[in-house]
C-alpha positions as CSV (number, residue, x, y, z in Angstrom):
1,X,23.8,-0.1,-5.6
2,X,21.9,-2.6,-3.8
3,X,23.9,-2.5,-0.7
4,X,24.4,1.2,-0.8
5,X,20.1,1.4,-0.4
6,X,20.0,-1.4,2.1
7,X,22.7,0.9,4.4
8,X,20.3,3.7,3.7
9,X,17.1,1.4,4.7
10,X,18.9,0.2,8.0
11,X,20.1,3.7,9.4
12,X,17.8,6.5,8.5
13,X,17.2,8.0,11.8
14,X,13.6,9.3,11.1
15,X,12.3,6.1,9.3
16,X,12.9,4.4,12.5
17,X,8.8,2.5,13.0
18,X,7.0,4.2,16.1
19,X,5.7,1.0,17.8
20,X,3.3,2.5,20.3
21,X,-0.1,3.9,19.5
22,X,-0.4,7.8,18.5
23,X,-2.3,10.1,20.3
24,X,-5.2,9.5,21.8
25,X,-8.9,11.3,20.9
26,X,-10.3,13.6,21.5
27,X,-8.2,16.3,20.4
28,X,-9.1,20.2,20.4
29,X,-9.2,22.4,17.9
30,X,-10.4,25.8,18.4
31,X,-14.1,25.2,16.7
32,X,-14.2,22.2,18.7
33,X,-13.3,18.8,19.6
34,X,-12.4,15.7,17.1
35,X,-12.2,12.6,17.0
36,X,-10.3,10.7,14.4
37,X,-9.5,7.2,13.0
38,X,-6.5,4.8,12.9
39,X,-4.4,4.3,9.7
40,X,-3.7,1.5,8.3
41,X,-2.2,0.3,11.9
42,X,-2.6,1.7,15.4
43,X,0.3,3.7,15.3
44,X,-0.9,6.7,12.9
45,X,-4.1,8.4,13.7
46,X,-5.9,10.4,10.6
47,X,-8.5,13.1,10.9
48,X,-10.4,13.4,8.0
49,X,-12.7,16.6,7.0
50,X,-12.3,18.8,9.7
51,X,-13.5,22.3,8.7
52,X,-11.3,25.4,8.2
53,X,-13.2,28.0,7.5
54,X,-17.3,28.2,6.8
55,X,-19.0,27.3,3.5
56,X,-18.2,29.9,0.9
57,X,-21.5,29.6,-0.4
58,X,-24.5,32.5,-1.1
59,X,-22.8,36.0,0.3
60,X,-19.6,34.4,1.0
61,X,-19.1,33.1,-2.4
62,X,-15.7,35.4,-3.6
63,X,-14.9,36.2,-0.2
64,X,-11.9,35.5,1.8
65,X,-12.6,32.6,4.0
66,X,-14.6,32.8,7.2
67,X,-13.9,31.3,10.7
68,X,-15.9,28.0,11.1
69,X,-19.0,27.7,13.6
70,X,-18.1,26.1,16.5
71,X,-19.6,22.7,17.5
72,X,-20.6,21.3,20.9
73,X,-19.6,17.9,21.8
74,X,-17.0,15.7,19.7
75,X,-17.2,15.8,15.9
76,X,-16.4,12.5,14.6
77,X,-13.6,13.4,11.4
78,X,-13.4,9.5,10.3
79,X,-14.7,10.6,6.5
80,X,-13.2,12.8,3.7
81,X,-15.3,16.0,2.5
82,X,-16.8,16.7,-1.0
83,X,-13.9,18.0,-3.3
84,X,-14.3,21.6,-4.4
85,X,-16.4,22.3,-7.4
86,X,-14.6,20.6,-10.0
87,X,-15.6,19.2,-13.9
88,X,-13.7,15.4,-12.9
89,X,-15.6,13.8,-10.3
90,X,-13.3,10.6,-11.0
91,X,-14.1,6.8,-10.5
92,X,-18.1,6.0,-9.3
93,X,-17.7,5.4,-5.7
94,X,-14.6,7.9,-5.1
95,X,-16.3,10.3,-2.8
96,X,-19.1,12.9,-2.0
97,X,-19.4,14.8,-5.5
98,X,-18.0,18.2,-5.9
99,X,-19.5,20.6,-3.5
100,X,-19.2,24.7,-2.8
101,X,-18.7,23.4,1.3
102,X,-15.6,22.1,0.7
103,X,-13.2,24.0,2.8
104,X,-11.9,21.1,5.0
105,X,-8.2,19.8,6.0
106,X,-7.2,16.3,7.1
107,X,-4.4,15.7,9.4
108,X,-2.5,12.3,9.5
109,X,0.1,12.0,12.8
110,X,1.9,9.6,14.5
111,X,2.5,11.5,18.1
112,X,1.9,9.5,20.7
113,X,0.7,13.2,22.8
114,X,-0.2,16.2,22.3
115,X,3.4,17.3,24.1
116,X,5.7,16.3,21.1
117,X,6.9,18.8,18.5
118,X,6.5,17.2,15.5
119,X,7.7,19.1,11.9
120,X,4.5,20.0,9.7
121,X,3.8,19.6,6.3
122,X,0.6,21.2,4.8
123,X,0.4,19.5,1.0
124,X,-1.5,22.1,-1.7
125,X,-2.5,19.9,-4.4
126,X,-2.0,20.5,-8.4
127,X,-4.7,20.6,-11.1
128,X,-4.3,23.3,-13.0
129,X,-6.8,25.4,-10.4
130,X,-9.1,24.0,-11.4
131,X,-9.2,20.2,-10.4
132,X,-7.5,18.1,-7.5
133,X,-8.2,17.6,-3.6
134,X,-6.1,17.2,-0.6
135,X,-8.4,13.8,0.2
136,X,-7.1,11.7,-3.0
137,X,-5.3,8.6,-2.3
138,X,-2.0,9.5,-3.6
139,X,-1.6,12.6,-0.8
140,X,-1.9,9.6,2.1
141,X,0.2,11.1,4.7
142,X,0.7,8.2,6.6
143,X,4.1,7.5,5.7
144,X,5.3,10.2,5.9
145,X,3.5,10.6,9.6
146,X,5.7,7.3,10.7
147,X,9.1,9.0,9.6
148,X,8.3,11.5,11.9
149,X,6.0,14.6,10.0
150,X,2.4,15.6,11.0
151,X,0.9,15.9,7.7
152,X,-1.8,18.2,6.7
153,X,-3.5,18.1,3.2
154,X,-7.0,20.1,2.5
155,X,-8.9,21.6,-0.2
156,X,-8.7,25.4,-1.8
157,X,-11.8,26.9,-4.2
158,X,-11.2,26.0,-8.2
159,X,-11.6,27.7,-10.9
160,X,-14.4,30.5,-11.4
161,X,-15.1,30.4,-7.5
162,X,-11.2,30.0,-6.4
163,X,-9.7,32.7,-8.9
164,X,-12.1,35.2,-10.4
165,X,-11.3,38.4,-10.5
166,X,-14.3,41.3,-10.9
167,X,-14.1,45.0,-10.5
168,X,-17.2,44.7,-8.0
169,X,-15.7,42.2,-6.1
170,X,-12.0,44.5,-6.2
171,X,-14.7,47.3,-4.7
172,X,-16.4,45.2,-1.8
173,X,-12.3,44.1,-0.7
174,X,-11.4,47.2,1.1
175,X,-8.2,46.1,-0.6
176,X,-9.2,47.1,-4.0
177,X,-7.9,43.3,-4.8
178,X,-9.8,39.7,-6.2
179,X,-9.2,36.7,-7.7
180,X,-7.0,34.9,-5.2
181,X,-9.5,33.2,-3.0
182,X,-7.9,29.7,-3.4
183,X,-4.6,31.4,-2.2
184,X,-6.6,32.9,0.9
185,X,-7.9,29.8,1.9
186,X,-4.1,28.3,1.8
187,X,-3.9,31.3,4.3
188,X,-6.7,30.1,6.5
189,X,-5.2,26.3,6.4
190,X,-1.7,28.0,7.6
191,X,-3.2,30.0,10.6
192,X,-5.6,27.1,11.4
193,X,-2.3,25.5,12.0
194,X,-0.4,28.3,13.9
195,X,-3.6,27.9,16.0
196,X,-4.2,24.4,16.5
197,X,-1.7,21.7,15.1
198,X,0.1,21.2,18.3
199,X,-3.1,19.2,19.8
200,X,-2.1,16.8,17.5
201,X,1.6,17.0,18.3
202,X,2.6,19.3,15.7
203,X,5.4,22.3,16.1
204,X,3.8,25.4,14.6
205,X,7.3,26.9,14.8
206,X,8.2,24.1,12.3
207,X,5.6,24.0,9.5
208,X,6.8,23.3,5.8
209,X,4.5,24.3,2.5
210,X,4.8,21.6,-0.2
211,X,3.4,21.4,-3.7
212,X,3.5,20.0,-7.2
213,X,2.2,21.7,-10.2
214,X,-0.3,24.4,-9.3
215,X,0.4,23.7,-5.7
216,X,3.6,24.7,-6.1
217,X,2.6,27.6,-7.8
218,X,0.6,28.4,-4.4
219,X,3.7,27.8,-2.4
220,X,5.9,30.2,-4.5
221,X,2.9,33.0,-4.4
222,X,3.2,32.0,-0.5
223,X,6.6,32.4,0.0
224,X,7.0,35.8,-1.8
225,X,3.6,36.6,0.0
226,X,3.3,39.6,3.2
227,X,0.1,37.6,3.7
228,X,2.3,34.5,4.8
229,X,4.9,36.5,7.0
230,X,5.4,33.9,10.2
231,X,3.4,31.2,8.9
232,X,6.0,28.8,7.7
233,X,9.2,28.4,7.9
234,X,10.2,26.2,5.1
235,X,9.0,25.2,1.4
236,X,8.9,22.6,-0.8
237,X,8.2,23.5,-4.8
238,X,7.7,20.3,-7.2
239,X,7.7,21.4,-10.7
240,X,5.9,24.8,-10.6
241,X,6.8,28.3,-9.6
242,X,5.6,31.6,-9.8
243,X,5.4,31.7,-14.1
244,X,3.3,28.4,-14.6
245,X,4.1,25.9,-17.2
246,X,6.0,28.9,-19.3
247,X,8.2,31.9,-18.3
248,X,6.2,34.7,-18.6
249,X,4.4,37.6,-16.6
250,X,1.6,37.0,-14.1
251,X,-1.8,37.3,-15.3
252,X,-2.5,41.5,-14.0
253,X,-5.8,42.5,-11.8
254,X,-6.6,44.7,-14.7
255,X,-6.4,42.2,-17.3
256,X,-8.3,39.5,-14.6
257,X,-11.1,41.9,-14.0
258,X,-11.4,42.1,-18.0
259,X,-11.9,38.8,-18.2
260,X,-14.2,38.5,-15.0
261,X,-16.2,40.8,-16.6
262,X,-16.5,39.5,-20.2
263,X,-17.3,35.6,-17.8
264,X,-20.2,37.2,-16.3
265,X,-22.0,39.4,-19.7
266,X,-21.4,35.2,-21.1
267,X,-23.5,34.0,-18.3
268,X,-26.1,36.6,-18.1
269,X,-24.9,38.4,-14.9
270,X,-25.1,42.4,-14.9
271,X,-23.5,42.1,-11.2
272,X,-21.9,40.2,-9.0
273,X,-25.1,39.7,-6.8
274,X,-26.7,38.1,-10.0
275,X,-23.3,35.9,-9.8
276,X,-24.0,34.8,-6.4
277,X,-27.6,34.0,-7.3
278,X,-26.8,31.7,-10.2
279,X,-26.3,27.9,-8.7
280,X,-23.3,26.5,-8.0
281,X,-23.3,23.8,-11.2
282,X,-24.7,26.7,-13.5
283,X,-21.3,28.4,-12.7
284,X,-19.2,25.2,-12.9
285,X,-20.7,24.6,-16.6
286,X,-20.8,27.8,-18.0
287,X,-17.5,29.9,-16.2
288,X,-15.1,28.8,-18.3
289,X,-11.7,30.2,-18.5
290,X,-7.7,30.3,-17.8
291,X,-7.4,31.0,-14.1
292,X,-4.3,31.5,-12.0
293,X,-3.0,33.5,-9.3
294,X,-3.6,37.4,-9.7
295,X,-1.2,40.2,-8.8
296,X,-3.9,41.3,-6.8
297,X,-1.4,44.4,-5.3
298,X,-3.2,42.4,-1.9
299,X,-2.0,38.9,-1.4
300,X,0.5,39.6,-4.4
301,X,1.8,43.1,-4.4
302,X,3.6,42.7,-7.8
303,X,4.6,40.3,-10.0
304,X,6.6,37.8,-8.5
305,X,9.6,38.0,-10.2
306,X,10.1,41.4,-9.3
307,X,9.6,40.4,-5.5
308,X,12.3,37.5,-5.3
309,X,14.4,39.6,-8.0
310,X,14.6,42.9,-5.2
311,X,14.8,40.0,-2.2
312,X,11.2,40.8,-1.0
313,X,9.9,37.4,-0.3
314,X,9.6,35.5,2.9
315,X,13.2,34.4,4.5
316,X,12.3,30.2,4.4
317,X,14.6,27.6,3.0
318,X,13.7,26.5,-0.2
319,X,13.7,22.3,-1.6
320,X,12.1,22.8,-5.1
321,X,12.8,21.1,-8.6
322,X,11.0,19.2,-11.7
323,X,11.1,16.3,-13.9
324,X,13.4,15.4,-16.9
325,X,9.7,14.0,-18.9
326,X,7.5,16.7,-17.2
327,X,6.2,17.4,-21.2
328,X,4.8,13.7,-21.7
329,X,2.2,14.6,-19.2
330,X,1.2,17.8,-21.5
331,X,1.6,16.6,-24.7
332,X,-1.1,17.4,-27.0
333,X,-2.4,16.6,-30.5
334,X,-0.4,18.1,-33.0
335,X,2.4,19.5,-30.7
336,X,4.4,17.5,-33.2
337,X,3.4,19.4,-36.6
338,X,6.6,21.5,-37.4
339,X,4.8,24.1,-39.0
340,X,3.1,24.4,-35.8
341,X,6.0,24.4,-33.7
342,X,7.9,27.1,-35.4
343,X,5.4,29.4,-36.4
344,X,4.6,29.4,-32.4
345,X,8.1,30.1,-31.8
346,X,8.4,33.0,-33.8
347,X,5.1,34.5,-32.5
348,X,6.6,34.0,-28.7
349,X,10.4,34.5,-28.8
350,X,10.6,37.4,-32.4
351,X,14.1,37.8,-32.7
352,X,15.1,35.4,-30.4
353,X,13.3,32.6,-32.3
354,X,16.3,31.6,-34.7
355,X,18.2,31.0,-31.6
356,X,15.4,29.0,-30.0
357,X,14.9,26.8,-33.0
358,X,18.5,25.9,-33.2
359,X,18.3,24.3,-29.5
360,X,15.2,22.9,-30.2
361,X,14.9,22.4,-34.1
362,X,11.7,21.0,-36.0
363,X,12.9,20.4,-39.7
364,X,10.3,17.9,-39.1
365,X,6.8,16.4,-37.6
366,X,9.3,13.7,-35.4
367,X,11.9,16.5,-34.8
368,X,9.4,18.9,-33.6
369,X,7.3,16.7,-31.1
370,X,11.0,15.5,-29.8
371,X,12.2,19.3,-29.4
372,X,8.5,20.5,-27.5
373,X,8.9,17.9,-24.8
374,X,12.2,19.2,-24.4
375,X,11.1,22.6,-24.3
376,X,8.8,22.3,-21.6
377,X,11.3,19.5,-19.3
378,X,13.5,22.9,-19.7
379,X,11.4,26.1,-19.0
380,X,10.4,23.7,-15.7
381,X,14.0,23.0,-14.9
382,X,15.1,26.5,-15.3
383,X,12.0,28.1,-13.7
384,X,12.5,25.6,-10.6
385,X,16.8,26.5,-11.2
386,X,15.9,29.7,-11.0
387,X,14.1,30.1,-8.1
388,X,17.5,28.2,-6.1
389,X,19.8,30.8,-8.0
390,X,17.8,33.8,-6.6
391,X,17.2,32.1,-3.2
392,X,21.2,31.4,-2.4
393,X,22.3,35.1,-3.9
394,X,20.1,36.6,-1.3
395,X,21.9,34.6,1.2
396,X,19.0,34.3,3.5
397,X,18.1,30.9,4.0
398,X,19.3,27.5,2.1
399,X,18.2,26.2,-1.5
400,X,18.2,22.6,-2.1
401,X,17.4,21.7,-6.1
402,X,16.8,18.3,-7.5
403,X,16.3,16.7,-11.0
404,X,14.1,13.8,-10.9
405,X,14.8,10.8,-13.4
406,X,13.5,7.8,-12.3
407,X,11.1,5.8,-14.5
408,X,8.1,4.3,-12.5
409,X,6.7,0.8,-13.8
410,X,4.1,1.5,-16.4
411,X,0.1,0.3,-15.7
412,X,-0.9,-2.8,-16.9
413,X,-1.8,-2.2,-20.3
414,X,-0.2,1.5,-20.2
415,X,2.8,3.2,-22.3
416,X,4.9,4.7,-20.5
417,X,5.4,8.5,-19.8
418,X,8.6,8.3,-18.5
419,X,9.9,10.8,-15.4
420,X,6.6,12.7,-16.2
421,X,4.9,15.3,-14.5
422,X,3.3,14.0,-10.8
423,X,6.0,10.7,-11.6
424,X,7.8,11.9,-8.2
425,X,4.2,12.2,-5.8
426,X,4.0,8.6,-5.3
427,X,8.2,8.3,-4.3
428,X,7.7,11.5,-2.2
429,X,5.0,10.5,0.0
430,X,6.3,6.8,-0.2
431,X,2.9,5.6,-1.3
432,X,2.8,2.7,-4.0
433,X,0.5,2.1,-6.2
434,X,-2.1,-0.7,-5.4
435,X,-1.7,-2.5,-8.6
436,X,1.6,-4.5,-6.8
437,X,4.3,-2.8,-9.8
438,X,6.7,-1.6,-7.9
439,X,10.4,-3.0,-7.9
440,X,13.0,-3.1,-5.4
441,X,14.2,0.1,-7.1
442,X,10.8,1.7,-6.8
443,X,10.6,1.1,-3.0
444,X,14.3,2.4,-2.3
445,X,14.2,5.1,-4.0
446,X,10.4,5.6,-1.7
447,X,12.0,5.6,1.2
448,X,15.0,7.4,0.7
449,X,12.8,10.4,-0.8
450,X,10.4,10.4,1.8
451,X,13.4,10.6,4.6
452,X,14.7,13.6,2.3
453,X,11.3,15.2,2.7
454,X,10.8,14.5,6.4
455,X,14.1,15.8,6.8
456,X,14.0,18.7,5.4
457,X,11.0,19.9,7.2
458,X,12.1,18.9,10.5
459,X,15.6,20.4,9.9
460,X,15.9,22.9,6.8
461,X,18.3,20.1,5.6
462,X,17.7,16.7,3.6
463,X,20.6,15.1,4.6
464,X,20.3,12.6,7.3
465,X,22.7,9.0,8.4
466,X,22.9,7.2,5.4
467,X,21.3,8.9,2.7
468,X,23.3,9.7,-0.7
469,X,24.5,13.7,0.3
470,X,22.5,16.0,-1.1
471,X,24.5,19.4,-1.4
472,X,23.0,22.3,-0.7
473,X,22.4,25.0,-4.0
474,X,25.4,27.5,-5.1
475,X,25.6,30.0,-8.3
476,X,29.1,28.9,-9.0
477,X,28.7,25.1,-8.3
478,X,25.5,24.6,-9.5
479,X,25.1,21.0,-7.5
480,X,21.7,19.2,-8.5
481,X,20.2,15.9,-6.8
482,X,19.4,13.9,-9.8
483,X,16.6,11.5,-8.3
484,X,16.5,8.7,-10.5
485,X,17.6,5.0,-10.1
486,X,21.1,6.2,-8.4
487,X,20.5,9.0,-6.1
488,X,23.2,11.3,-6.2
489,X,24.4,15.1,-7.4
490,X,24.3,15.4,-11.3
491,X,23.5,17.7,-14.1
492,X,20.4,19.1,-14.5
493,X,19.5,21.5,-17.8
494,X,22.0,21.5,-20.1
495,X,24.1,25.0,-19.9
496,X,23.1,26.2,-23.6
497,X,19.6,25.9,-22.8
498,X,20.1,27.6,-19.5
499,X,21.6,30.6,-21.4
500,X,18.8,30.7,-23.4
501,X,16.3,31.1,-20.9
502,X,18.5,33.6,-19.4
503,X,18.8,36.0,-21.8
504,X,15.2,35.3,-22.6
505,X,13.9,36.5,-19.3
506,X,15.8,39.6,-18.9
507,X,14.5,40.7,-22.2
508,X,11.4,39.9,-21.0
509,X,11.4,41.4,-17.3
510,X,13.2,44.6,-18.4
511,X,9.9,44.9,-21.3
512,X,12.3,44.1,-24.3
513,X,9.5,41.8,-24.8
């Protein structure tokens, strides 16, 4: 296996180092000019906290996002802006705290002028909507810059100011629609793009959404979105789709405004101008709540499944998949009390639970816990499976699918969560971790995921000079790319459980459920 990675290390076209320096400052955007800083070498230049749209703050709070002022001279974008409003502020020392101004983007390239055509990834971060930033160390673009990418990451509104949905607000939309604004802001990052990443050496005809978890939610809403018609022409999905951590419906405007509603009477608001009014950390402590994307009938027309079930969505190829340990990462107290387990089953599944428990029995407390973290490795791999079945049926576009296994080297003093949830960020954007853990294994498998990625988004295709072949996604075949210590095609969920979910969602889509 060892010589099979160091083929793959000597011949992969795009991993090939860029020995000259990258482009040279200032560059032009169209708010102004910028100025940015080197990487870790000369040969990568990053722009840090370069604004998108204007502060969503007092009358633009719950709006969609406005075109930045423009700036005279050059704005120096050598430092990262404050994270959206957000309960984890992290480590002392990581940053600006959480702020409402935080709709900024960061760009890390390698060009060496603003005449190359470079592929583009923009990154959406996970956290649930309602943590995470486009500026944290593990979304470093540089390596993925010196394969060949111009990577953009940025921030999107959390929580109660990114996703609340109010009949007021609905009114004041001219679209009769809220609750979506940190899908709108993705929007803004995607035209800022259309209109400006080619000063850094970008293609705008060759932009690729990527995301993991919540992100990836964002980049399924995207792709089935009219909103991002043109925008993109590729995306990347890691473990999240449409559904969220279980297959399910979308949360409805009706039953968003409800709770929008019920948020505000909580916080002493009779109207949304008393919500504006109220500060920033008053909201942040007090607007609690389950937020997600809304079918807005705006930026989401209908529920999702039925737009990629009728072929509505965006013609883009697709490279999505999830993690064989993704439940370690969710694991709660108790999930492993069988009582608990089952009686949950029952309530979700009715008379499909007897058929549920027999894939994924709890007899007991050990059984149980073993049977949820399978459950939720499965509804991932079959949403994510899902998503590739409908995307190569339509015929329209290509649907890569993967399976990632690998274990990464535990922290010092740290069990391990096996192939958890985020376990495949720090192999995708080849970025190890500082404290020195990483084996030979680790650093392969870095570099040939990273190629994959870069691929794809310069190509629609993974495959490249001496990477392991990754087949592209049929019905019949069913070919996975099982990412783990050996990379190549495999098995991903096991058949039975497949079935299962099957049946399980067409009971549920056709309201059998």
């Amino acid at each position: 296996m060892r010589s099979v990675f160091r083929l793959v290390f000597g011949t992969i076209l795009v991993g090939a180092p860029i020995l000259s320096a990258a482009i040279s400052d200032p560059v032009g955007t169209d708010s102004g000019q910028v100025s940015g800083t080197a990487g870790t070498s000369d040969e990568v230049r990053v722009y840090k906290g370069i604004p998108f749209a204007a502060p969503p703050v007092g009358d633009l709070r719950w709006r969609p996002p406005q075109a930045p002022a423009h700036w005279e001279g050059v704005r120096k974008a050598d430092q990262f802006s404050p994270v959206c409003m957000q309960q984890a502020r992290g480590p002392a020392g990581a940053g600006p705290a959480p702020s409402e101004d935080c709709l900024y983007l960061n760009v890390w390239t390698a060009a060496k002028s603003s005449t190359e055509r470079r592929p583009v990834i923009v990154w959406t971060y996970g956290g649930g909507f309602t943590g995470g930033a486009g500026s944290l160390a593990m979304y470093n673009g540089e390596s993925l810059a010196k394969k060949g990418a111009v990577v953009v990451t940025y921030n999107y509104r959390l929580g109660v100011f990114g996703f609340l949905a109010h009949p007021e607000l609905s009114k004041e939309s001219g679209h009769n629609a809220s609750g979506n604004y940190g899908m709108m802001d993705m929007a803004a990052v995607l035209k800022w793009v259309q209109k400006n990443i080619a000063n850094f050496g970008g293609d705008p005809k060759r932009v690729t959404i990527d995301g993991e978890s919540a992100g990836a939610m964002l980049v399924s809403a995207m792709v089935g979105s009219p909103e991002g018609k043109g925008l993109f022409q590729r995306a990347i999905a890691q473990s999240g789709a449409w559904m969220g951590v279980n297959i399910g419906h979308m949360a409805t405007l009706t039953a968003a405004e409800e709770s929008g509603q019920k948020l505000a009477q909580g916080i002493g608001a009779a109207s949304i101008a008393d919500l504006r009014a109220k500060s920033a950390d008053d909201l942040l402590k007090n607007g609690h709540g389950l937020f997600a994307i809304v079918v807005d009938g705006w930026y989401v027309p209908e529920d999702l499944s039925v737009i990629y079930t009728h072929r509505k969505e965006n013609d883009v190829d697709i490279l999505v998949g999830s993690n064989r340990d993704e439940g370690t990462f969710f694991a709660r107290p108790g999930s492993g009390n069988a009582d608990q387990f089952s009686s949950a089953a029952k309530k979700r599944f009715n008379d499909m639970a007897d058929a549920y428990l027999k894939l994924y029995p709890a007899s007991s407390d050990a059984e149980a816990g073993a049977s949820q973290l399978a459950s939720v490795r499965d509804e991932f791999g079959w949403q994510m499976r899902e998503w590739a079945q409908l995307q190569a049926v339509r015929g329209k576009g290509k649907a890569y699918l993967y399976f990632f296994t690998h274990v990464p080297p535990s922290a010092p003093g740290q069990p391990s969560r096996g192939a958890t949830h985020t376990a495949d960020l720090a192999y995708m954007f080849d970025n190890p971790p500082a404290n020195g853990t990483w084996t030979d294994t680790d650093r392969q498998l870095g570099e040939t995921m990273s190629s994959y990625w870069v691929n794809f988004a310069a190509t629609g295709d993974p495959n490249g000079k001496g990477l392991p072949e990754w087949p592209t996604y049929k019905p019949k075949s069913e070919k996975t790319m099982v990412l783990g210590d050996t990379v190549a095609p495999g098995a991903g969920i096991d058949p039975a459980m497949v079935s299962f979910y099957d049946a399980y969602y067409t009971k549920l889509t056709s309201g059998g459920l």
